[in-house]
C-alpha angles and dihedrals in degrees: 000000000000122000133210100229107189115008152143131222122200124211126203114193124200131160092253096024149031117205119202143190122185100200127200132210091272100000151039102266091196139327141200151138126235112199125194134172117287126247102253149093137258083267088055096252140147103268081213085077092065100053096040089050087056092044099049089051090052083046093054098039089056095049095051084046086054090048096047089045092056087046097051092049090042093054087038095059097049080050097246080128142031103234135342093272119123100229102101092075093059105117096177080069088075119033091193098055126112120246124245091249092062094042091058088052103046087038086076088064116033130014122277133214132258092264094032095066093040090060095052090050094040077046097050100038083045097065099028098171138214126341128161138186099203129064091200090058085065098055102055100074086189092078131066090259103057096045084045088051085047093056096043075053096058093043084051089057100041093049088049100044086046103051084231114156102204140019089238086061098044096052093054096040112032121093089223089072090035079112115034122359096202138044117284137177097015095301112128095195095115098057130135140214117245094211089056088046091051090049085052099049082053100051083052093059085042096043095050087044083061095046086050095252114179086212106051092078126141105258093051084045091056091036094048096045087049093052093048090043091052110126135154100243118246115262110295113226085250090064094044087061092055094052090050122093124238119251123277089234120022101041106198081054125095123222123267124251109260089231094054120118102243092043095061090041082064093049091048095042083052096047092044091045096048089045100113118178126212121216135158087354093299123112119212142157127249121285118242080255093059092044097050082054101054101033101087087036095092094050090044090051140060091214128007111206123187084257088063105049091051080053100052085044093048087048101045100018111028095244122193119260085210092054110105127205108241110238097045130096118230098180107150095242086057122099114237110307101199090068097081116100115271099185136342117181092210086180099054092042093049098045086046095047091055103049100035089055084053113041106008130263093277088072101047092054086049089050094040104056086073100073099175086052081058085052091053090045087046101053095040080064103044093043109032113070097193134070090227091052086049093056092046095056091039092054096091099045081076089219124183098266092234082051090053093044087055099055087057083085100053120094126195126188119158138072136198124232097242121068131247080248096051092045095057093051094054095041100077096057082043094055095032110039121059104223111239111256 
């Protein structure tokens, strides 16, 4: 049997294959690919969706039942009722008895029983409605936040419009729940607000003090109201650290936020330095002339496609109309090639949208000349979870308070694998040095 003796071997890992080399000291020793299927669905997405999606919904249903459980010992032991078992709310026992919804209505106007009232607060801290932390969530009606904060709009209206005073009453009363009082088949129209929930909680304590109840007193009032307040707070900025990976290269650095300025000035610089162009049969990279008049285009436009960038060399450079960009296919049954994206600073734009619609355009050109002041701004919306923990980072920044209120709006994820610190150390050579073809 032969041995190696010294040797690498190379891995290249993909999501449906891993390549690999083993090299010897002066030849390839052997090669090959093994493909396999990739991890995701017919939609082509993660599988992992799927069972976080299940997970966080068992962990959401444990943590109501823990909730609910706390509640029913809490009214059990102030004798509302007779043990911690969650029987007395079943309505389908008596036919004849009124819904909780009902009984928080009528609870503003006459004085319920023990159990009566236990029901409408098991009721209310039950289905405690709709809270978030994050003005942005509220504005993208694709995700679940913003058709949930659609449907806490419409209940607002229609309690308005009603002259209802609580949820509770305007989902007995009102002709637009005649049908169905909560949310089904994936529609969101019938949600609540909590913190309406949480005003209307408090006028039934106050409604049943008036009515004499021997309830209603001021210690099951606090110790209700914390119980239905109760929530796990969002990730702190000190926990979001934690999640984020270390630079590639400087290792005590964390890595910089994707929408950062000087994050995206490295992906444009990439993009602008790889753009090779083909012409008479001749590649070649872009002449010091072409460069100079790119190089502003991504931060003048929304989205620079491959159209745009032969027109601002035709008009600056006199660029060839028979010259063709590398990478794209010009085969006649194509459509036209040059209409893919060549670069959008999603960052930049974002960041520009929101303050010049507050505060004008003078404003942003002022803002966005310090571009480390962009990375700062950058990173507060990509780490901090909260809108509180946003204003707090932003308060240095001594930002125009419409301008600060705007960025409220604005939502980061992602990070890239290098940090700000790295990156200002590679940018230079990126902006200054053309690469050898």
């Amino acid at each position: 049997m032969k041995t190696l003796g010294s040797y690498i071997l190379g891995l290249d890992v993909g999501i449906a294959s891993v390549g690999w080399c083993i090299l010897g000291e002066d030849r390839i020793i052997d090669l090959g690919v093994r493909c396999f299927d990739k991890a995701e669905n017919e939609k082509g997405e993660s599988k992992g969706i799927e069972w976080r999606s299940k997970k966080t919904q068992r962990r959401r249903l444990k943590r109501r039942a823990q909730r609910l459980l706390r509640l029913r010992r809490l009214l059990a032991s102030h004798d509302l009722i007779p043990s911690a078992d969650v029987s007395f709310c079943d309505v389908t026992a008596d036919p004849g008895s009124l819904t909780p919804w009902e009984i928080r209505a009528q609870g503003l106007d006459r004085l319920l029983t023990g159990q009566e009232f236990a029901k409408a607060i098991y009721h209310i801290v039950k289905h405690r409605g709709f809270l978030s932390t994050r003005k942005s969530e509220l504005k993208d009606d694709k995700k679940e936040a913003g058709k949930l904060s659609a449907g806490v709009s419409r209940t607002r209206d229609l309690l308005k419009k009603g002259n209802w005073r609580t949820p509770g009453e305007l989902a007995a009363r009102d002709q637009e729940f005649s049908e169905a009082k909560r949310n089904k088949d994936g529609t969101y129209k019938n949600t609540f607000d909590r913190k309406l929930l949480l005003e209307e909680l408090k006028l039934l304590f106050a409604s049943q003090r008036k009515f004499n109840s021997t309830y209603a007193h001021a210690e099951l009032e606090t110790q209700v109201l914390e119980i239905f307040s109760h929530q796990l707070p969002a990730l702190t900025v000190d926990k979001m650290l934690g999640l984020i990976g270390k630079c590639t290269f400087e290792k005590h650095e964390y890595r910089a936020p994707k929408a950062s300025w000087t994050a995206e000035r490295f992906v444009w610089m990439t993009r602008l330095n790889n753009l090779r162009i083909s012409e008479d049969g001749v590649r070649r990279e872009l002449s010091s002339e072409e460069r100079a008049a790119l190089i502003d285009l991504p931060y003048e436009q929304k989205e620079v496609k491959y159209k745009s960038v032969r027109a601002r060399l035709r008009k600056t450079t006199g660029f060839s109309d028979a010259a063709r960009f590398v990478g794209l296919s010009y085969r006649a049954d194509e459509k036209d090639p040059e209409a893919a994206t060549f670069i959008y600073l999603k960052g930049w734009h974002s960041l520009a949208s929101a303050i010049q619609n507050a505060c004008g355009e003078i404003t942003w050109r002022e803002i966005s000349k310090d571009h480390a002041r962009l990375d700062r701004i950058a990173f507060a919306l990509t780490v901090c979870k909260t809108d509180e923990e946003i204003r707090h980072a932003l308060e240095s920044e001594e930002l125009p308070q419409p301008a600060l209120d705007a960025l409220l709006d604005v939502s980061f994820t992602n990070f890239v694998h290098i940090s700000l610190k790295a990156l200002e150390r590679i940018l230079p050579y990126m902006e200054g040095v053309r690469p050898v073809a």
